[in-house]
N, C-alpha and C positions, 0 to 999 in steps of 0.2 A: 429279667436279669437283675442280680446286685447294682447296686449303687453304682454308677462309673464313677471311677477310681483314678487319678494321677500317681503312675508308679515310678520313680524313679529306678532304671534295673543297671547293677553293673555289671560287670561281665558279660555284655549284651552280644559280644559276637562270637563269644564261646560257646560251650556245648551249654551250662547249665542257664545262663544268662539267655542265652538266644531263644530254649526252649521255652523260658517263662516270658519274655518281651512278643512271639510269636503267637504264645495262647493268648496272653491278655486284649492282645491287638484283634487276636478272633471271636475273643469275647466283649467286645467295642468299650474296652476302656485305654486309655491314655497311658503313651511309654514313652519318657523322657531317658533312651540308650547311654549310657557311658561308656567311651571309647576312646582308647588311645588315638586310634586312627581312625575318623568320619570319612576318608577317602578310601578305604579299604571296600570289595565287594561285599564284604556280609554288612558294613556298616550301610551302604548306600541300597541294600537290601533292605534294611528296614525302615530304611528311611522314606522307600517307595511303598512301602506296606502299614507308612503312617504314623510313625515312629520320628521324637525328634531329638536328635543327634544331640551328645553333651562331650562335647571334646575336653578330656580329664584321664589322670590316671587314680588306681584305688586309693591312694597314698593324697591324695588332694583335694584335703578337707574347707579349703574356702568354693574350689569349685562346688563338689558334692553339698556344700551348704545352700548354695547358690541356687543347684540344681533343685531341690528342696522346698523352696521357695514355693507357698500354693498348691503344694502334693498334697496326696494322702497316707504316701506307701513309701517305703525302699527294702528292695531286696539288694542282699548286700551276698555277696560271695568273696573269698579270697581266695589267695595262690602262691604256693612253697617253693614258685622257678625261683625267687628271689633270697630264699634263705626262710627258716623260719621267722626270726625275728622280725624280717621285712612281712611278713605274713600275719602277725600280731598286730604286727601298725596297721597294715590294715584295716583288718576287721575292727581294734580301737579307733581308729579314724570317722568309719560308718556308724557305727553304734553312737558315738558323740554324737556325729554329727542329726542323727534319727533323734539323740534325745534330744535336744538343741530345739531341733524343728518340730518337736511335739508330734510326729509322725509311727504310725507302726510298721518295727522292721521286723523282715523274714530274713534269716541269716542262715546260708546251709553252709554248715560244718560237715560232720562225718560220720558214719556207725561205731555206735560204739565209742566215742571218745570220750565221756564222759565214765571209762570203768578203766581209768590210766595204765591204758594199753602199755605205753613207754614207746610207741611210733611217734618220732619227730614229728611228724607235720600231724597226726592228731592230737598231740598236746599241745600243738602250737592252735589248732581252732578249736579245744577246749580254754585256753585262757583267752580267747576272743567271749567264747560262751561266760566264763566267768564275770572278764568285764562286763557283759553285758546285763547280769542279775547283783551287779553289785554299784552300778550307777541308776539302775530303776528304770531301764529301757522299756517303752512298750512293747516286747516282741514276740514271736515264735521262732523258733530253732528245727532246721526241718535237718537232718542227719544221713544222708544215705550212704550205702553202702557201695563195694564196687561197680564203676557202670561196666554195661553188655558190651558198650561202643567201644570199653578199651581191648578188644579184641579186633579194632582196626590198626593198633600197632604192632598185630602181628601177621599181620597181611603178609608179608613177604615169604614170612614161610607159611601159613598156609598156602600159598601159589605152588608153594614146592611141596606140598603134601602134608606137612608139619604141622601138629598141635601143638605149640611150645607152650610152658608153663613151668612157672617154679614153685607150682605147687604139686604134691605128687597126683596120678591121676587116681586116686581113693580119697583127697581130700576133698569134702564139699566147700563150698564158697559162696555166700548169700551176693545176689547181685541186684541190680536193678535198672530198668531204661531211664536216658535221660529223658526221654520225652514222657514219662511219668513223675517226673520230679516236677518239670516244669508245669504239670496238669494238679501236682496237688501244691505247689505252690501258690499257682492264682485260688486255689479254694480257703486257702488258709489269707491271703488277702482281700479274699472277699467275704471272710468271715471272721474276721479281725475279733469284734467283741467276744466270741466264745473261743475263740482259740489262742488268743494272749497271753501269754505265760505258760502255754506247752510245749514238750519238744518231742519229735517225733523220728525214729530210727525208720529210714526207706529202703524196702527188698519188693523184689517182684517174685523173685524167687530165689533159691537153694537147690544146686546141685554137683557134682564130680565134677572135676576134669574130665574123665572117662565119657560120663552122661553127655555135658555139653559136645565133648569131640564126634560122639557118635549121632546126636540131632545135626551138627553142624556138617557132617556127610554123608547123612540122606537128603538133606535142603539143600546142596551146592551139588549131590551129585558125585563128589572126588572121595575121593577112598586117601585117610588123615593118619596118619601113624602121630604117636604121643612121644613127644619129648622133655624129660624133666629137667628145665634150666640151673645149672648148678648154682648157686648161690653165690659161689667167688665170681659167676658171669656176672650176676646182676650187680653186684659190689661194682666192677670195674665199669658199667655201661651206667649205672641209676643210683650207684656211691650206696653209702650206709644206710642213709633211712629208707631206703627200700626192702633192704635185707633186712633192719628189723621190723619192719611190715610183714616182709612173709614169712618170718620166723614165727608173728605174732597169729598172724591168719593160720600156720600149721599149727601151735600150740593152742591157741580158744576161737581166736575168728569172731565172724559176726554173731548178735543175738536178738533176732527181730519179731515180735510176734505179728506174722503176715496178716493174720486172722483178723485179730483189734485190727491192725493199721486199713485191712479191706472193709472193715465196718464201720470205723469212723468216715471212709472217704468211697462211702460204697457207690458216688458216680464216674471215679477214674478205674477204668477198666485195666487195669496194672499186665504188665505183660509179661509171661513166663519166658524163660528163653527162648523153647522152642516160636513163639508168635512173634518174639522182638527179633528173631534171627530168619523169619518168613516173610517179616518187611523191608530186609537188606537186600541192597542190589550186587550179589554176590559175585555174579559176573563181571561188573563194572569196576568195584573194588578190587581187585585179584587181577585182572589186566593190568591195573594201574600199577600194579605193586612191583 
C-alpha cells in the first residue's frame, strides 16, 4: 500500500466527499470528515467506519486550519446552494488554507470549466482553479462531468414511466460515477509527487438521452417514454444558471478524452452507464419516489 496518508475531506457526507472519505478509509489511511452536522447519520457513519469528525463549515478557515494540523492531504470540494460568490470563498478559503499548511490539495471543480463555458457555477470553480495556480498551491484539480446519480432527482417520474430531460433525446452528454471520482481521487492522493500540478476532466462515459432511456428500461424492466423539459421549466424550478448550463451542454457540452484519462488511472475500473445503472437498487429507489 502507499504511504498512509492523513486526509482532511470536506464535503464528507455528500456524494463526492463521502465517496473519497469511504475509499480512503478502505484503503487504511486516515480521514479527518468535515461536517456541518457530526450528529447527522452519514456523519456518524463514518465515524463508525473510522473516520474522525471536524465539526466546520467550508467557509471556516481557522477550523479547516486547525483540522490541518499534522495532515498530509485535503481534498477540498465546494457548492453553488449558496450563491456563486459564496462558492468562491470557498474554494479560496481551502486552497489558503492547503497552502498555509504546506499540504497537497485535490480540489474537484467541473468539466470543462477551464474553456469559459459562461455557466455560473463553472466560472465560479474555475476562479477557485485560478486562485489556486496563482498562490502556488501544491495541488491537483480533478474536474468531472455530469454524475449518473443525478438521475435520482428524477425518480419521480421515472416511477411514472418518464425520461425527463432538458436535453433533447439526440443530444449526447459525457457523464460519470461518483464512486469513480472518489476511486481516482485517493489515486491522485496517493500519488501526490507525480500528479501535482495536473488537472484532469472526469467521464465514464458519453451517450443520448435516448441511449441512456432505453439501457435504463431493460435494467428496471418499465417501459420509459422521453420527455424534453422545457427550459422556461427548468428557469422557474433551478433559476438561470441552470438554463445556461443546458443551453451550454446543447450548444458544445463536455470534452474528455476517456482514452488518456483510462490510461493514466488504468486501476479504477470507471463505469459506463449501463454497469453504474446495474448497481442501482432501482426498485427501492422508485417506491420511494
Amino acid at each position: 500500500m502507499a504511504q498512509e496518508l492523513t486526509v482532511v475531506v470536506t464535503g464528507s457526507t455528500g456524494k463526492q466527499g463521502g465517496a473519497v472519505a469511504q475509499n480512503l478509509l478502505e484503503r487504511g489511511h486516515k480521514v479527518r470528515a468535515v461536517t456541518r452536522d457530526p450528529n447527522s447519520s452519514r456523519a456518524k457513519a463514518l465515524a463508525n467506519a473510522g473516520a474522525t469528525l471536524v465539526a466546520a463549515s467550508l467557509e471556516d478557515t481557522a477550523a479547516i486550519t486547525k483540522a490541518l494540523e499534522g495532515a498530509t492531504s485535503l481534498f477540498a470540494m465546494t457548492t453553488p446552494m449558496g450563491g456563486t460568490a459564496a462558492e468562491i470563498r470557498q474554494g479560496v478559503a481551502a486552497a489558503d488554507a492547503a497552502k498555509a499548511a504546506g499540504v497537497h490539495l485535490v480540489f474537484t471543480s467541473v468539466g470543462s470549466a477551464n474553456r469559459q463555458t459562461g455557466v455560473p457555477h463553472f466560472d465560479s470553480k474555475y476562479e477557485v482553479e485560478k486562485h489556486i495556480s496563482k498562490i502556488g498551491a501544491r495541488a491537483t484539480i480533478l474536474a468531472p462531468v455530469a454524475f449518473m446519480e443525478n438521475l435520482y432527482f428524477a425518480k419521480e417520474q421515472l416511477a411514472k414511466g418518464i425520461y425527463a430531460s432538458a436535453l433533447s433525446p439526440a443530444r449526447a452528454l459525457a457523464q460519470v460515477a461518483v464512486a469513480d471520482i472518489g476511486a481516482v481521487a485517493v489515486r491522485v492522493l496517493e500519488d501526490a509527487g507525480r500528479l501535482t500540478g495536473k488537472r484532469f476532466d472526469l467521464a465514464g462515459d458519453e451517450l443520448t438521452g435516448k441511449d441512456a432511456m432505453a439501457i435504463l428500461s431493460r435494467i428496471t424492466g418499465r417501459p420509459l417514454s422521453y420527455y424534453q423539459v422545457p427550459l422556461d421549466v427548468v428557469r422557474q424550478r433551478m433559476g438561470e444558471d441552470a438554463v445556461r448550463m443546458y443551453e451550454w451542454f446543447d450548444r458544445a457540452g463536455f470534452a474528455v478524452d476517456r482514452i488518456a484519462l483510462r490510461r493514466e488511472f488504468s486501476d479504477v475500473a470507471f463505469h459506463n452507464f449501463e454497469s453504474w445503472a446495474q448497481t442501482q437498487d432501482w426498485n427501492a429507489l422508485l417506491r420511494s419516489a
